[in-house]
DRENDO-1510 file (C-alpha; in Angstrom, 1 decimal, always signed):
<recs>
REC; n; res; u; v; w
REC; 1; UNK; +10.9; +38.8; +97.4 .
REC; 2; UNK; +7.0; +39.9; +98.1 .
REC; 3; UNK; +7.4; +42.6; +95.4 .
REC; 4; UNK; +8.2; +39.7; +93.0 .
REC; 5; UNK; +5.9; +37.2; +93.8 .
REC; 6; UNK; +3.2; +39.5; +93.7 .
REC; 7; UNK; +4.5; +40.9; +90.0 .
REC; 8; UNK; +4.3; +37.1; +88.9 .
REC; 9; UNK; +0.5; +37.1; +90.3 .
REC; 10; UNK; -0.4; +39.9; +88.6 .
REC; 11; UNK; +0.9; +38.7; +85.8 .
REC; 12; UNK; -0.4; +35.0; +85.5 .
REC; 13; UNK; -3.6; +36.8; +87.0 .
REC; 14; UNK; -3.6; +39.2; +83.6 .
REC; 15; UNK; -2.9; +36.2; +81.4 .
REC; 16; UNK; -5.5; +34.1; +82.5 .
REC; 17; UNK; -8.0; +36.3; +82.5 .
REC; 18; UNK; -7.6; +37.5; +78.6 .
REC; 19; UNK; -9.5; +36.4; +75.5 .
REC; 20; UNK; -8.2; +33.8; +73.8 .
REC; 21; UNK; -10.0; +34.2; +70.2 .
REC; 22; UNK; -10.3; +30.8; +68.9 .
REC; 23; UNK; -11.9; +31.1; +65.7 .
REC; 24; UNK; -11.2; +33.5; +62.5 .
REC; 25; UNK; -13.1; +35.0; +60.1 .
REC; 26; UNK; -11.5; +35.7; +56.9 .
REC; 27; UNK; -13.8; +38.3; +55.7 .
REC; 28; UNK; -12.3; +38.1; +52.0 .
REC; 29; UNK; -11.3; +34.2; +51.7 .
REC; 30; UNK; -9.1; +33.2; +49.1 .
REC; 31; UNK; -11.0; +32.2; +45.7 .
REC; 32; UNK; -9.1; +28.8; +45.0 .
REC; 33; UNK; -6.8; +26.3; +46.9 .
REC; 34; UNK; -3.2; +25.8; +46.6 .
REC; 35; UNK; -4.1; +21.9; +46.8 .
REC; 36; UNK; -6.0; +22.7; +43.4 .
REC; 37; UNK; -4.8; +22.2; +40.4 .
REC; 38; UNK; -5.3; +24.1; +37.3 .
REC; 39; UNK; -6.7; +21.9; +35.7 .
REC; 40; UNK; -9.5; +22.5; +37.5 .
REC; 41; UNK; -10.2; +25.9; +36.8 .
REC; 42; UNK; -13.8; +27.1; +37.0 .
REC; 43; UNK; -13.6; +28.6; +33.4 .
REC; 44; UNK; -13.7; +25.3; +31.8 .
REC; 45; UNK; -16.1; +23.8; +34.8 .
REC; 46; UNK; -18.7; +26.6; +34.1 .
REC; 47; UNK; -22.1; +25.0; +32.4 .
REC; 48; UNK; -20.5; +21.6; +33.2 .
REC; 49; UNK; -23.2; +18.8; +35.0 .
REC; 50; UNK; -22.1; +16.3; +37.1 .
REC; 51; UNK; -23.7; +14.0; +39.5 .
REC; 52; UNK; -23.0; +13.5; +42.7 .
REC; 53; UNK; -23.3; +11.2; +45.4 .
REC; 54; UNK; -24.8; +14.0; +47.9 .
REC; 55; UNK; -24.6; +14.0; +52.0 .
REC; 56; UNK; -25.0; +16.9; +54.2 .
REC; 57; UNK; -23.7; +18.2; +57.2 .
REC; 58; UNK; -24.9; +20.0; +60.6 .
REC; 59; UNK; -25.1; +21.3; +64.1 .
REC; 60; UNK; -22.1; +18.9; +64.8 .
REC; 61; UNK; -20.3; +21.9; +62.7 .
REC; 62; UNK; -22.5; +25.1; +63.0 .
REC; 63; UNK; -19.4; +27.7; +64.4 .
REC; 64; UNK; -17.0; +26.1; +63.5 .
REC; 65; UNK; -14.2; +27.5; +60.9 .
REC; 66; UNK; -14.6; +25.7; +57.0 .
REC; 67; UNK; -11.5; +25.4; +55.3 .
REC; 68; UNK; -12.2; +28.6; +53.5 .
REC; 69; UNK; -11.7; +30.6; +56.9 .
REC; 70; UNK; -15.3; +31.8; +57.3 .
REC; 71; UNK; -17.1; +30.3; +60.1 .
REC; 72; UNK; -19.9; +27.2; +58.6 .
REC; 73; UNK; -23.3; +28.2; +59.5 .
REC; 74; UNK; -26.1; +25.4; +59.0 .
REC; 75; UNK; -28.9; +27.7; +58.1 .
REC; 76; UNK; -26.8; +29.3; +55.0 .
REC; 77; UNK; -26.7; +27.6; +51.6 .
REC; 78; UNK; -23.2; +26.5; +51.3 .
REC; 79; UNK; -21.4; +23.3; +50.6 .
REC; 80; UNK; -17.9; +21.5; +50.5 .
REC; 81; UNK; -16.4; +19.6; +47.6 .
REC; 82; UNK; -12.9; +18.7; +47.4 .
REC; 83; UNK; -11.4; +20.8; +44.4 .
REC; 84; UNK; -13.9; +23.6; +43.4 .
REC; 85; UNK; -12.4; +26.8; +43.8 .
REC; 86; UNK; -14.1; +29.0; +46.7 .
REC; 87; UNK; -17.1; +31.1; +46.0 .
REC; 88; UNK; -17.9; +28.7; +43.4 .
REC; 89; UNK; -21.9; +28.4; +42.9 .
REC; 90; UNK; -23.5; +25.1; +42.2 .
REC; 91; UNK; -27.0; +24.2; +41.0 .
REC; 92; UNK; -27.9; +21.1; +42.6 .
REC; 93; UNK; -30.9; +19.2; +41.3 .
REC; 94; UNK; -33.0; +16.2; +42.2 .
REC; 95; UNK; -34.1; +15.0; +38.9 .
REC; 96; UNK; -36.6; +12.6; +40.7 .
REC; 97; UNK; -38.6; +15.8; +42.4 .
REC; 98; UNK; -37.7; +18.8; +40.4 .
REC; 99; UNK; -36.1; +20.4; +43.4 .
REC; 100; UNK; -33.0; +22.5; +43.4 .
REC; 101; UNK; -31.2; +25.1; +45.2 .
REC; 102; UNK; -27.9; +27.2; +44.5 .
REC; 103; UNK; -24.9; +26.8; +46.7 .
REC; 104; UNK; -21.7; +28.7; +47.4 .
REC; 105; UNK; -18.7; +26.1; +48.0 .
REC; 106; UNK; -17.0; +27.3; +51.2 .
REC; 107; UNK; -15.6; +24.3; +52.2 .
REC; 108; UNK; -13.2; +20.9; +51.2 .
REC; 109; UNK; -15.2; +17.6; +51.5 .
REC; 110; UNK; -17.1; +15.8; +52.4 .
REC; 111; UNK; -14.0; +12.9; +53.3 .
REC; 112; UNK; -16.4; +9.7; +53.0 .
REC; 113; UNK; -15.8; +7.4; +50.8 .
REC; 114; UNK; -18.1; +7.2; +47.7 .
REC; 115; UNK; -19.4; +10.9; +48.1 .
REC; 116; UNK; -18.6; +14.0; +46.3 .
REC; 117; UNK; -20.5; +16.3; +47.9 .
REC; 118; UNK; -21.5; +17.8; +51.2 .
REC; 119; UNK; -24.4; +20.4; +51.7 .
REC; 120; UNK; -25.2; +22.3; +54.8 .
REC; 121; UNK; -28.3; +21.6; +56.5 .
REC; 122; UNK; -30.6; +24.8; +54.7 .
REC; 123; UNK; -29.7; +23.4; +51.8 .
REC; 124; UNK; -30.3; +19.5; +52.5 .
REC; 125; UNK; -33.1; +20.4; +54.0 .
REC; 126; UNK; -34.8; +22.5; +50.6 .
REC; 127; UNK; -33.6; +20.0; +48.2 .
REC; 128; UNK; -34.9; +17.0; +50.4 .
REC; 129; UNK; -32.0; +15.1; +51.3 .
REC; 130; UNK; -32.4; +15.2; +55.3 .
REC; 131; UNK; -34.3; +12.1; +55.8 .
REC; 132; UNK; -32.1; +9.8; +52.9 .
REC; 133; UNK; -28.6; +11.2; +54.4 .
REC; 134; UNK; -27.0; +10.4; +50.9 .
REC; 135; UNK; -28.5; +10.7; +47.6 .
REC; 136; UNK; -27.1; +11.1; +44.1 .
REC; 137; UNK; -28.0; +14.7; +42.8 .
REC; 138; UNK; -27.6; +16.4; +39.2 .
REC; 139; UNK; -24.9; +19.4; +39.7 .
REC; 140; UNK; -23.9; +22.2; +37.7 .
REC; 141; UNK; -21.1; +24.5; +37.9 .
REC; 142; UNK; -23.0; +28.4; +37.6 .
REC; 143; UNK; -20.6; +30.5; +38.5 .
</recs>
């Protein structure tokens, strides 16, 4: 009966004390979404301008996985957008200032109403959204 009990310590002592990975990296994440349809395909998008109410998001994120499987890191010039395939690249413009800066969509979003788009904080930050928290913003499809 000791034998046992201490096989069952060792045991729940081993399981306790491994890693549990909680996050992922998918180091080669999948270029479009099932949820997509094909209508949307980035062929016909390319060159296309749309614009977009524009928000951002931030340290309430950095680390965390995006729906892509890569982990969202504020300081790197990604996005999300609901239906652009992954890896797509954006040109996204304010036409007041001039400013613009090239994104990679990694993630689906943003899931506000009246919004479009979600940048990460880099990007908000070099475009000049950070201190309007939404603004509407010229965007083309590049790539």
């Amino acid at each position: 009966m000791k034998k046992l009990l201490i096989i069952i310590m060792i045991v729940f002592v081993y399981f306790a004390c491994s890693t549990n990975v909680k996050y992922k990296t998918k180091k080669n994440y999948p270029q479009s979404n099932s949820k997509v349809k094909n209508s949307n395909n980035l062929i016909e998008q390319k060159g296309k301008i749309y614009h977009y109410n524009t928000s951002y998001y931030g340290k309430e994120f950095h680390g965390r996985l995006t729906s892509s499987g890569e982990k969202y890191d504020m300081y790197d010039f990604t996005c999300a957008h609901k239906k652009f395939p992954f890896g797509t690249k954006l040109l996204v413009t304010d036409e007041e200032t001039g400013k613009s800066v090239t994104v990679r969509v990694n993630d689906r979003g943003p899931f506000k109403p009246n919004r479009q788009l979600d940048l990460s904080f880099a990007a908000a930050k070099k475009i000049g959204l950070i201190p309007y928290g939404v603004r509407k913003f010229r965007v083309q499809v590049i790539k």
